[in-house]
N, C-alpha and C positions, 0 to 999 in steps of 0.2 A: 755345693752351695750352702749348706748346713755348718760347714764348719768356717768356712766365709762369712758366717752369719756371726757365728760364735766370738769369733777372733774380734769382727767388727764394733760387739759388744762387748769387748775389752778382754774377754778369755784367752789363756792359752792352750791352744786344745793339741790333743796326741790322738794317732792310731792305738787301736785295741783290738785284736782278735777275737772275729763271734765266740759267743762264752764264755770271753776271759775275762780276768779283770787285771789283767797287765799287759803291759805291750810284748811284743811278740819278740822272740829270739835276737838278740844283734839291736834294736831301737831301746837308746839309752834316753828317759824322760829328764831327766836330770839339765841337759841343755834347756828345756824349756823355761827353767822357772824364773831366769832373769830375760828371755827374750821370748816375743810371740814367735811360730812357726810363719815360714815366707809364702807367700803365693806358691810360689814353684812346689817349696815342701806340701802344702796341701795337697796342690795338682797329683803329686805324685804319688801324695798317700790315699788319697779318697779318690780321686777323679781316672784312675785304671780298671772299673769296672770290679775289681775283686771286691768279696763283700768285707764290711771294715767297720766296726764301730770306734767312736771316740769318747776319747777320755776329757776332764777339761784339769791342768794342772793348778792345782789349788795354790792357796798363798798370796803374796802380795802379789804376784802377776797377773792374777787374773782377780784381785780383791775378794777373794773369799775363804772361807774354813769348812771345815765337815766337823763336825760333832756326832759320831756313832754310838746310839744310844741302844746297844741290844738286850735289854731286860727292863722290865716293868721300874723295877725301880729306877735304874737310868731313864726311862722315858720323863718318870714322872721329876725328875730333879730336873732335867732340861724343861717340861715345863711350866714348870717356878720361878726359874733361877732365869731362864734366856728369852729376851722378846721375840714377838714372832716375828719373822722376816716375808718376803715374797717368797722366795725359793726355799724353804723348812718345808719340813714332810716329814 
């Protein structure tokens, strides 16, 4: 239902393996980034009972960016330079 949710809030969202931060063996994300994932595809990736995290594919498919800011001075140029948003953290 979560990623039902996601989608319905305009994301394009992918399976990810607990711990990882990439999709798993054989799932190529690449298709996502001009089309969302179908009912079916979801059902099949999250709705099997295995356990599954998701990703959401950034870009214009799902209208947004990531800015990884990992050092002090990176934090502090992001916030100068970039307004805050809802989702910034």
């Amino acid at each position: 239902e979560r990623a039902r949710m996601l989608t319905r809030w305009g994301f394009s969202v992918i399976p990810i393996p607990p711990g990882e931060k990439i999709p798993e063996k054989g799932m190529e994300w690449k298709p996502y980034k001009p089309r969302k994932p179908t009912d079916d595809e979801l059902v099949s990736w999250f709705g099997n009972g295995r356990p599954c995290n998701m990703a959401i594919v950034t870009g214009a498919i799902s209208g947004i960016v990531v800015i990884d800011a990992d050092s002090p001075e990176a934090e502090a140029w992001v916030q100068s330079h970039l307004p805050p948003t809802p989702w910034r953290r």
